[in-house]
KEKE-614572 format. One record per residue (C-alpha): residue in three letters; x negated, y negated, z. Coordinates in steps of 0.05 Angstrom, whole numbers. Last residue first. Example, Ala and Ser with C-alpha at 12.3 -4.5 7.8 and 13.67 -1.06 7.14 Angstrom:
2
+------+--------+--------+--------+
! type !   east !  north !     up !
+------+--------+--------+--------+
!  Ser !   -273 !     21 !    143 !
!  Ala !   -246 !     90 !    156 !
+------+--------+--------+--------+
This chain:
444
+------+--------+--------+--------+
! type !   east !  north !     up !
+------+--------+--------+--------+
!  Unk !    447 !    527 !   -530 !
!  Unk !    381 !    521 !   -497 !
!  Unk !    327 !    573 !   -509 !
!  Unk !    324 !    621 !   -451 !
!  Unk !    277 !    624 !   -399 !
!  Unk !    257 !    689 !   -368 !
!  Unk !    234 !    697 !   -298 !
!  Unk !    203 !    764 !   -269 !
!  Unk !    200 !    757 !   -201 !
!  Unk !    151 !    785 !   -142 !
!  Unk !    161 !    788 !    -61 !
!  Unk !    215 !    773 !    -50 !
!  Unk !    226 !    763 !     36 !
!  Unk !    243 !    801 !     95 !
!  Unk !    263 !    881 !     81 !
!  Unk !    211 !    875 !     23 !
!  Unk !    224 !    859 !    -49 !
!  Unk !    193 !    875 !   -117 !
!  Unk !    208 !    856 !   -185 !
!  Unk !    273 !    807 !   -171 !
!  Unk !    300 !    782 !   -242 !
!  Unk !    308 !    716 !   -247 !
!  Unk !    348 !    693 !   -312 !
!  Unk !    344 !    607 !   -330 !
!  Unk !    371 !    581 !   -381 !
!  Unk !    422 !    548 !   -314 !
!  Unk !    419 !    596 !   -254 !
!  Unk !    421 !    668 !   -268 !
!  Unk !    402 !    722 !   -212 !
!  Unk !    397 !    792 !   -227 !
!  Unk !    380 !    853 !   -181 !
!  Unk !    329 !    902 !   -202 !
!  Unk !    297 !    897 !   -136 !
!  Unk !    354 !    889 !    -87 !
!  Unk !    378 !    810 !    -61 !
!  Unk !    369 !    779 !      6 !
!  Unk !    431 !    740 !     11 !
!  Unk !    464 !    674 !    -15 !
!  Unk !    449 !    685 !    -78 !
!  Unk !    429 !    622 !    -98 !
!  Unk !    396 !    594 !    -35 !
!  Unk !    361 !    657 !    -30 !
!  Unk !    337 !    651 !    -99 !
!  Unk !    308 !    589 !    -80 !
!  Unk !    278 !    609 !    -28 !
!  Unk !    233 !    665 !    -70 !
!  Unk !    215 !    602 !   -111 !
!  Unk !    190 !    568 !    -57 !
!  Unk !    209 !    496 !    -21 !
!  Unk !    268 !    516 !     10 !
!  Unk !    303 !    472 !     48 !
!  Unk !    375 !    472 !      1 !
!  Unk !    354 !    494 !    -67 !
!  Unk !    418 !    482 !   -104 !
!  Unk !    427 !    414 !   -117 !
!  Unk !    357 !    400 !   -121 !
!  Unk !    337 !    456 !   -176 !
!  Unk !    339 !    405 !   -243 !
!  Unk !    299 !    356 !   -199 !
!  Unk !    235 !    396 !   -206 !
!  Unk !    232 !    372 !   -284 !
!  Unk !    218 !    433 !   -332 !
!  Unk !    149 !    456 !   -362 !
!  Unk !    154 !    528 !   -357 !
!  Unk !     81 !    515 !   -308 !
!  Unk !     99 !    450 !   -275 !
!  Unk !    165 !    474 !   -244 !
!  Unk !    141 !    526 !   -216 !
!  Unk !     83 !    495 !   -177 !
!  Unk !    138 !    437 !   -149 !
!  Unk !    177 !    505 !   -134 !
!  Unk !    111 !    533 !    -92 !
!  Unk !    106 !    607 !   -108 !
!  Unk !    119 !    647 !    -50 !
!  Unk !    158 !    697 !    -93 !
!  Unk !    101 !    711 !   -132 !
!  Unk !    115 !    697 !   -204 !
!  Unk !    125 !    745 !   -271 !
!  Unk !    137 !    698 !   -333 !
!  Unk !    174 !    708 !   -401 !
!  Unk !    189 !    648 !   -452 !
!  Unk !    125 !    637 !   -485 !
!  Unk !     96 !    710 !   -466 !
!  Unk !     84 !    756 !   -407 !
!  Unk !     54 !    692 !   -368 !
!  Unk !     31 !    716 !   -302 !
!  Unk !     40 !    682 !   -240 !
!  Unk !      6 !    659 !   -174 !
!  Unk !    -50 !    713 !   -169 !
!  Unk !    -81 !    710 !   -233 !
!  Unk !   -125 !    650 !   -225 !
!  Unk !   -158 !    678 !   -164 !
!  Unk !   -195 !    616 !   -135 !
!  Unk !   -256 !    635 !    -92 !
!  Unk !   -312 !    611 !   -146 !
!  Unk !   -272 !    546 !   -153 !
!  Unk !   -213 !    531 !   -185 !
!  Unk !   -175 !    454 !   -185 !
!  Unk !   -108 !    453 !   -214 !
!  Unk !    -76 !    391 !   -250 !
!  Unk !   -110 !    320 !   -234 !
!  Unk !    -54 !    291 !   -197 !
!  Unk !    -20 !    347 !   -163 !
!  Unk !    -93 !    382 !   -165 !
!  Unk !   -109 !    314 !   -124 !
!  Unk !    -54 !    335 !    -63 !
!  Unk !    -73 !    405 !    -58 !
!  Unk !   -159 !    387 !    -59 !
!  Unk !   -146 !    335 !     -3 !
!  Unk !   -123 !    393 !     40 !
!  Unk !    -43 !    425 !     62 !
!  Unk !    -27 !    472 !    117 !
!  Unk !     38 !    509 !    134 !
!  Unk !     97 !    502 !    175 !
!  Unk !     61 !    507 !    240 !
!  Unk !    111 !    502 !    299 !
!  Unk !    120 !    432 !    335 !
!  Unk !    203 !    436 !    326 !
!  Unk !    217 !    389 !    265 !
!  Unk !    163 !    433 !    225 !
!  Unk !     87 !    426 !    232 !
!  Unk !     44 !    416 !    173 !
!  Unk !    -36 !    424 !    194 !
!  Unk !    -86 !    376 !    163 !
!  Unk !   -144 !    386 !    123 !
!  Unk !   -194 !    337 !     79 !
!  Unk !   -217 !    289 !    146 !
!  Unk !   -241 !    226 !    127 !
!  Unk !   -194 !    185 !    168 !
!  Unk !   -180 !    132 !    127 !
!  Unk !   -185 !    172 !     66 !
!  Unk !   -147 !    226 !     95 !
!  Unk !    -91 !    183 !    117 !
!  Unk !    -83 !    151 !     40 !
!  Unk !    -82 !    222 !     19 !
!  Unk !    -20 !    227 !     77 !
!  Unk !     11 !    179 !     53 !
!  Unk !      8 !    195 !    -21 !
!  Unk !     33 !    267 !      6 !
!  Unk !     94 !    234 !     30 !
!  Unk !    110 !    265 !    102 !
!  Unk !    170 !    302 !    112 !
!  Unk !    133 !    363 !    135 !
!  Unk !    101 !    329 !    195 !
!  Unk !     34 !    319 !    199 !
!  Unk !    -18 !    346 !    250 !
!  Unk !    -96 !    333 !    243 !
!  Unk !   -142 !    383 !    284 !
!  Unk !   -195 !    360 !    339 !
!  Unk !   -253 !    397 !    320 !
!  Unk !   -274 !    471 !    340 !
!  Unk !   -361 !    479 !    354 !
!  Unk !   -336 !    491 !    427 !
!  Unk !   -310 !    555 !    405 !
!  Unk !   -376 !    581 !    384 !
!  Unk !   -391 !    598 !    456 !
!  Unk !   -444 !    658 !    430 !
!  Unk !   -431 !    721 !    461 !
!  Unk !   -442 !    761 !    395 !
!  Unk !   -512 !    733 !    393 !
!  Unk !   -538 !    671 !    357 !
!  Unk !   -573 !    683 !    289 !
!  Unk !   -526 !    626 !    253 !
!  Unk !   -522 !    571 !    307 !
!  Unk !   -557 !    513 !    251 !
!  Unk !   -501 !    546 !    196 !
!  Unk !   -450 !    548 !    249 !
!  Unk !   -429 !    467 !    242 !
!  Unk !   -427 !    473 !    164 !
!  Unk !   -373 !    525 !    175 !
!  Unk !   -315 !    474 !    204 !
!  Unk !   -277 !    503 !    250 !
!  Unk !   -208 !    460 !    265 !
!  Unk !   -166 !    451 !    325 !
!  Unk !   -119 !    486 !    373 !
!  Unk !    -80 !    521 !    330 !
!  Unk !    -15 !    550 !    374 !
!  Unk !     32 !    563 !    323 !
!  Unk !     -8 !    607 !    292 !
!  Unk !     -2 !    651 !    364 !
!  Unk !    -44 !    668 !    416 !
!  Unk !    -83 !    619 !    411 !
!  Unk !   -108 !    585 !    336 !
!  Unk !   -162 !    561 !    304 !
!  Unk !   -164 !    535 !    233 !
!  Unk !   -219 !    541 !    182 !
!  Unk !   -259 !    495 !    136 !
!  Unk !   -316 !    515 !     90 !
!  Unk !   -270 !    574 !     65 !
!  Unk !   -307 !    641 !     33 !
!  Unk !   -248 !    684 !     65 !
!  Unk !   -300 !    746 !     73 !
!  Unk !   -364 !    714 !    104 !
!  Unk !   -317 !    667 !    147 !
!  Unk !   -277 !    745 !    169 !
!  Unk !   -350 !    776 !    187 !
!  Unk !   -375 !    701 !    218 !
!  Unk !   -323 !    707 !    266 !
!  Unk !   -325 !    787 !    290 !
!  Unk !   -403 !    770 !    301 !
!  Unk !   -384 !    708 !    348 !
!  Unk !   -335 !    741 !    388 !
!  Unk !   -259 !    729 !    370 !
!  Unk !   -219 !    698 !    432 !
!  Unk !   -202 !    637 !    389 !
!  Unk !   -168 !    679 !    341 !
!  Unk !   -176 !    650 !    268 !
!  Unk !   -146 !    629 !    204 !
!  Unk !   -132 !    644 !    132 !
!  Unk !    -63 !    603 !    125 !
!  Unk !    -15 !    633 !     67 !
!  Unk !     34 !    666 !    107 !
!  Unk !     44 !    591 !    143 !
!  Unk !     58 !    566 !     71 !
!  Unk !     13 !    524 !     30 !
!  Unk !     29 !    452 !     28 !
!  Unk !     52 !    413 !    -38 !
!  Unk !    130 !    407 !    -27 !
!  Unk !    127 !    412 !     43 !
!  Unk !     69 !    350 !     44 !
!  Unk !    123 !    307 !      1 !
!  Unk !    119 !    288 !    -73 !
!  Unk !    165 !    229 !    -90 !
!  Unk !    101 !    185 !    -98 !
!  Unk !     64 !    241 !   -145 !
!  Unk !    121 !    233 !   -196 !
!  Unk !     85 !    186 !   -246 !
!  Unk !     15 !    198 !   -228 !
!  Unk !     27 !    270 !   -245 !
!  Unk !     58 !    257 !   -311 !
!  Unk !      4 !    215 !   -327 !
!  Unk !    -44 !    277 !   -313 !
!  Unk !      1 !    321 !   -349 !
!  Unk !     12 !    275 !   -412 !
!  Unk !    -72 !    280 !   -408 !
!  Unk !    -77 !    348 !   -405 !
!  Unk !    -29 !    369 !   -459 !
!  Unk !    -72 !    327 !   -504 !
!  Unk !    -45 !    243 !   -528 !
!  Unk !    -64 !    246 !   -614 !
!  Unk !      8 !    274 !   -616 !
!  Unk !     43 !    205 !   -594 !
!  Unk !     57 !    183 !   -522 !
!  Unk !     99 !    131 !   -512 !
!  Unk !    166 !    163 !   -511 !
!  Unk !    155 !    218 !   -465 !
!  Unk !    123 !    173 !   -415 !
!  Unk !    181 !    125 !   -428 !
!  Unk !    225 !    185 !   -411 !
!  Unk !    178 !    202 !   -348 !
!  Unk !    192 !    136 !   -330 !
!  Unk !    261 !    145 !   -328 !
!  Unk !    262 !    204 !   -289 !
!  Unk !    226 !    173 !   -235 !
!  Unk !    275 !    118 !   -242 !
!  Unk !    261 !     38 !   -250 !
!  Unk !    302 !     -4 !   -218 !
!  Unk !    290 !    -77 !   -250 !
!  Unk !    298 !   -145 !   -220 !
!  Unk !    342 !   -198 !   -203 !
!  Unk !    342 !   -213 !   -129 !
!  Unk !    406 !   -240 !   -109 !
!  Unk !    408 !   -302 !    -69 !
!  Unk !    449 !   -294 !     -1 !
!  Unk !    390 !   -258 !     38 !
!  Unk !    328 !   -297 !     20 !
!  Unk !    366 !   -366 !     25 !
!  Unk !    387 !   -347 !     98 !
!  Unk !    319 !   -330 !    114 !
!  Unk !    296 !   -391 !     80 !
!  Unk !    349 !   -430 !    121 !
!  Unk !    315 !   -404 !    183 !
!  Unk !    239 !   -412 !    164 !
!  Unk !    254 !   -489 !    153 !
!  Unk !    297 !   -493 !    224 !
!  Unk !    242 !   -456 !    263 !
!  Unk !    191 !   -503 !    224 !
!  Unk !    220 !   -559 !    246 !
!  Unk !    229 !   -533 !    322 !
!  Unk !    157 !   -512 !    325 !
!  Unk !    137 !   -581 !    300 !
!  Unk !     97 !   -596 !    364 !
!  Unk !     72 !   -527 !    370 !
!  Unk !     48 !   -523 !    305 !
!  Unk !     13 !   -598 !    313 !
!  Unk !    -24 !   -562 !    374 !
!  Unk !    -54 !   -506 !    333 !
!  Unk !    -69 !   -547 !    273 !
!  Unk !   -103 !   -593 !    317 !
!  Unk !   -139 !   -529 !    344 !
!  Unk !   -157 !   -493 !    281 !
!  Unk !   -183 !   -549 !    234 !
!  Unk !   -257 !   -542 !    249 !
!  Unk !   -253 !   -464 !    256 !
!  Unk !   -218 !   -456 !    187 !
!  Unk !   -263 !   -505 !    154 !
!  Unk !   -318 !   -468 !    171 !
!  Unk !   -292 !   -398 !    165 !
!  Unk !   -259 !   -406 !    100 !
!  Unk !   -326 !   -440 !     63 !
!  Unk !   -312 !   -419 !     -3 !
!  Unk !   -248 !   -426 !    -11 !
!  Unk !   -244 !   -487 !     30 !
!  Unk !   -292 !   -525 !    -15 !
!  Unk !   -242 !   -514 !    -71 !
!  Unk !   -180 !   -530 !    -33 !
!  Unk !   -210 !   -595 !    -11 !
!  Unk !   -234 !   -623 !    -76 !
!  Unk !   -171 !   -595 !   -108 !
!  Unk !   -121 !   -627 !    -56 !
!  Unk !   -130 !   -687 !    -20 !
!  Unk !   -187 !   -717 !    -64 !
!  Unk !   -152 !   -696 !   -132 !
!  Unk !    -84 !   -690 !   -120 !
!  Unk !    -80 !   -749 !    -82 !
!  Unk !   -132 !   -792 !   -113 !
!  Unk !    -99 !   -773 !   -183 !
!  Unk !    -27 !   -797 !   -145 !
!  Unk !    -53 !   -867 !   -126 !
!  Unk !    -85 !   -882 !   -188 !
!  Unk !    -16 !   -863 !   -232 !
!  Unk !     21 !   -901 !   -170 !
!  Unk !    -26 !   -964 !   -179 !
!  Unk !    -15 !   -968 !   -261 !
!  Unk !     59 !   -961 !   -252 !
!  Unk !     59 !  -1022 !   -206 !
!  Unk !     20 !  -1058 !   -251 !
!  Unk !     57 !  -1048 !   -306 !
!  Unk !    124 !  -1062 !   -259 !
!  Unk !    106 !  -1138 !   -255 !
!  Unk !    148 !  -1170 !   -301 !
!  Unk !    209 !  -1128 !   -261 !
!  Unk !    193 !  -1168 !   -196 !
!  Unk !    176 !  -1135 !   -134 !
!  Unk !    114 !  -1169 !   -107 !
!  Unk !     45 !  -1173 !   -141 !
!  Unk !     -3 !  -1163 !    -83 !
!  Unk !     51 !  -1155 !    -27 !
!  Unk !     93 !  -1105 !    -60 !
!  Unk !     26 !  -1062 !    -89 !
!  Unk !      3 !  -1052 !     -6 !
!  Unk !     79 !  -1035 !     -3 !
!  Unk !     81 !   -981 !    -55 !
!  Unk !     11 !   -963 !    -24 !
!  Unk !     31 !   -950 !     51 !
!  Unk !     90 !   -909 !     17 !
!  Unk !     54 !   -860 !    -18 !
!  Unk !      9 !   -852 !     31 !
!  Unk !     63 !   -839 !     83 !
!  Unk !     99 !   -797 !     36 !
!  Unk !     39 !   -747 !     22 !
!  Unk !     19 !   -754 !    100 !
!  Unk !     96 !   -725 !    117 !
!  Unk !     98 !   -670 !     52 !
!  Unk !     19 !   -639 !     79 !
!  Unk !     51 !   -641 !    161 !
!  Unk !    118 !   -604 !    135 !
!  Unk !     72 !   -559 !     85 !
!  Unk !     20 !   -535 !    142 !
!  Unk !     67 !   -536 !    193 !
!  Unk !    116 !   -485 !    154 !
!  Unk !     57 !   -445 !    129 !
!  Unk !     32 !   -440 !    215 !
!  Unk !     95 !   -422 !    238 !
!  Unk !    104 !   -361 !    174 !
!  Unk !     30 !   -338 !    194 !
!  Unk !     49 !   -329 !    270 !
!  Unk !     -7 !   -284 !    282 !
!  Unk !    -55 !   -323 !    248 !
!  Unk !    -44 !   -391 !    289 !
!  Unk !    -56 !   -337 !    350 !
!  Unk !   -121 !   -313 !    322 !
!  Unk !   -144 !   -379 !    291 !
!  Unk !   -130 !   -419 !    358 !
!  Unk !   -169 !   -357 !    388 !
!  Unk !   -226 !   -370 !    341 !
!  Unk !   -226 !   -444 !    355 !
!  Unk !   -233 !   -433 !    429 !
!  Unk !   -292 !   -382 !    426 !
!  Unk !   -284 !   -311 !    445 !
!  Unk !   -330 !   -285 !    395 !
!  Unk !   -301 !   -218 !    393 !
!  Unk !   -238 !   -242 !    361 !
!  Unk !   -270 !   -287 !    314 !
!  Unk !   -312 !   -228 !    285 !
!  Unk !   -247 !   -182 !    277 !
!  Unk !   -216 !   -232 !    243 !
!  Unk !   -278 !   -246 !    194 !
!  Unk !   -275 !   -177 !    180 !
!  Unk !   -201 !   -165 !    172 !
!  Unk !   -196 !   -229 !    119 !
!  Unk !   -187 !   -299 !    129 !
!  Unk !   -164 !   -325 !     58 !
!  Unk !    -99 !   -348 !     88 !
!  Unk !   -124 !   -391 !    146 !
!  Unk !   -178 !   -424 !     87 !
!  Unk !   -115 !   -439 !     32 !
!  Unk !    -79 !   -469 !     72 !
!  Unk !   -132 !   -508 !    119 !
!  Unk !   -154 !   -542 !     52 !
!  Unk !    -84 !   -575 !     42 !
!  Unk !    -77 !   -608 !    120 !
!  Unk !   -148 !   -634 !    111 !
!  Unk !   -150 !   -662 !     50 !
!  Unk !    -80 !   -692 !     67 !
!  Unk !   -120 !   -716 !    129 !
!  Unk !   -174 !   -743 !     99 !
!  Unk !   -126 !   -781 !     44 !
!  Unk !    -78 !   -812 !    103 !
!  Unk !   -155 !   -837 !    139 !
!  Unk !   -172 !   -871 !     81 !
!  Unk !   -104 !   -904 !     66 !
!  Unk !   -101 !   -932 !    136 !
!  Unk !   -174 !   -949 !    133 !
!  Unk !   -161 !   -990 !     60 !
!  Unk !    -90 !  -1021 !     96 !
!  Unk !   -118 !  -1046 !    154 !
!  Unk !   -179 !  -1083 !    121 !
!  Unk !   -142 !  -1105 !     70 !
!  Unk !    -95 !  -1142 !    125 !
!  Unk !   -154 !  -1163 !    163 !
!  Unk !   -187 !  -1202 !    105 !
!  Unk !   -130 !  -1240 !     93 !
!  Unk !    -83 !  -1237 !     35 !
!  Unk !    -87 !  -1303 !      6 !
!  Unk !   -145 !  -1287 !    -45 !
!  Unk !   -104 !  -1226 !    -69 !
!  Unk !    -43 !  -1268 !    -84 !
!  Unk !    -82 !  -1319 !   -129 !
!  Unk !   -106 !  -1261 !   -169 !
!  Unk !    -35 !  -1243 !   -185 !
!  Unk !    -15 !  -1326 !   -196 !
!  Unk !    -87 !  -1326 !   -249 !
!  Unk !    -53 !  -1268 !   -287 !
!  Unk !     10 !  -1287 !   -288 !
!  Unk !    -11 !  -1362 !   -306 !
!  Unk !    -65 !  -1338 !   -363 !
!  Unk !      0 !  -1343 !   -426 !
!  Unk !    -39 !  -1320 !   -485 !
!  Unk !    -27 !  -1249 !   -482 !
!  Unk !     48 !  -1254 !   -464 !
!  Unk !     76 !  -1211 !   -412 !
!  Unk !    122 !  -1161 !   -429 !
!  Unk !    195 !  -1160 !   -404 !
+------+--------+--------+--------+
């Protein structure tokens, strides 16, 4: 029921109620409610300053050594303990100011229903002081002073985490239990089924190079260091008993800037040579100890995803690494330059021999080396490198392939069809093939 503009007892029986309160009881009450907003302001900033820590500022707190830095380390490295205190203490204050001024408003006007204006008008006040001294105030000046507030906060926050250890055990538990039981809805998108909506999306104004490059993007996270390497017959490298004059000869002929060193064996390579570091040692003598110019090598399995591995080289700025199959042997050896032409399409410099990988007879007719990479096949006719996965086996070339087919080493002349596809083996040696003509037929 409203109250009537020209009645002034409400309004002179409210004012009457604040003159009887005593002094004390306002006096409580305004540093209760002070304190409950501080520490909300508190409790919300620390969020957002623990979590905006990054690697730098860790690393500076660690070597430090002060107390507030290790409360920030160890509150840090239980980061799911220290959201689960931070929202259990934020939800407690939140109540408890709530409640301290619901009955703060009780005593002033009491709980009649002709007084619920001014109870609404209270809890409207109450809640913009909340949100905006105990959270956007505080969240803003945390953002841009993590470290600060971070270090001031760290060690009550530290010992209130401990104290609600067993809340926050039971909060992160049902989550867990949440997380598992609710189905995620989302989308599984293929490989193949982006390269449809590649196919789709591009009109004719989009070049060959271009669909290629987005193509590569595409399928480059499937990719894996076998796939792109070159093979162990492939590998210029050196004897680490050569003499200094025997060394630069074969460097001066190979034209690489980075070479790998081997004893005994290739499956021995004990590091890699890098030219740059001869060029100040160039008019030594034959007896020249160049091998202690070699640098530790970099090993990766063949498995390996070759977006791993570029995101190895980056970190370790090294551009080479050795492939070594499942039993420590050298399977082959792969660089930055093979994993960005699988982006970028390929990459020839002045030592590059266009010709040697395959020859293009005409639009449907190709002669390939039998080492030929299969992802390298694929790419030039233009087909998907998942049409050969049933049938390929381990092989990674197109001369394994046609092992895998045939089942045994086949005689030049010798056919081999697989899908519109018709291999015919060029030249052969008692080990391996050597060349193939391939000729793709149109689809019936």
């Amino acid at each position: 029921m409203d109250l009537p503009s020209d009645d002034p007892e409400p309004s002179l029986a409210l004012l009457s109620q604040f003159v009887e309160l005593p002094f004390s009881y306002w006096l409580v009450n305004s540093i209760a409610f002070v304190l409950l907003i501080l520490a909300s302001a508190l409790i919300s900033g620390s969020e957002v300053a623990f979590f905006s820590l990054d690697r730098e500022q860790m690393k500076e707190f660690d070597k430090d050594g002060s107390a507030s830095g290790n409360a920030i380390i160890r509150l840090l490295q239980r980061k799911r303990y220290l959201l689960a205190t931070i929202l259990i203490m934020n939800n407690l204050i939140n109540i408890a100011i709530v409640t301290l001024s619901t009955f703060f408003t009780w005593s002033l006007v009491g709980t009649k229903s002709t007084e619920g204006k001014v109870i609404v008008t209270l809890s409207i006040i109450v809640t913009f002081i909340i949100l905006f001294f105990g959270e956007v105030v505080p969240k803003n000046f945390a953002n841009q002073h993590n470290i600060k507030f971070a270090r001031a906060t760290a060690r009550v926050l530290l010992l209130l985490e401990r104290l609600l250890r067993p809340f926050s055990f039971l909060l992160i538990s049902v989550t867990n239990v949440i997380e598992k039981n609710v189905e995620r809805k989302g989308h599984d998108i293929t490989v193949d089924g982006l390269n449809q909506a590649l196919e789709m999306t591009t009109d004719e104004n989009t070049s060959e190079e271009e669909k290629g490059i987005l193509k590569g993007i595409v399928n480059f996270s499937t990719l894996t260091v076998k796939q792109v390497m070159k093979s162990r017959m492939d590998i210029t490298a050196v004897e680490n008993d050569l003499d200094f004059h025997e060394l630069m000869d074969k460097i001066n002929k190979c034209g690489f800037s980075r070479i790998p060193v081997y004893k005994e064996t290739i499956d021995k390579i004990e590091g890699i040579l890098y030219i740059k570091d001869l060029i100040s040692h160039i008019e030594k003598e034959e007896d020249f100890a160049w091998q202690e110019l070699v640098r530790p090598g970099m090993f990766v399995p063949e498995n390996k995803k070759a977006d791993s591995l570029l995101k190895d080289f980056q970190a370790q700025r090294v551009h080479m690494a050795i492939v070594v199959d499942e039993y420590g042997g050298t399977s082959g050896l792969i660089t930055m330059e093979d994993i960005i032409e699988e982006i970028v399409g390929e990459i020839n410099d002045e030592f590059d021999d266009e010709d040697v990988a395959y020859n293009k007879l005409d639009n449907s007719t190709y002669i390939f080396e039998g080492k030929t990479s299969l992802n390298d096949f694929c790419k030039i006719v233009g087909v998907e490198p998942v049409l050969f996965d049933e049938v390929k086996g381990e092989s990674e070339s197109l001369g394994g392939l046609l092992l895998e087919i045939n089942e045994k080493l086949p005689r030049a002349g010798e056919k081999i069809t697989f899908e519109n596809f018709l291999f015919t083996i060029v030249a052969v040696d008692p080990r391996r093939i050597k060349r193939i003509r391939v000729l793709i037929k149109p689809l019936s």
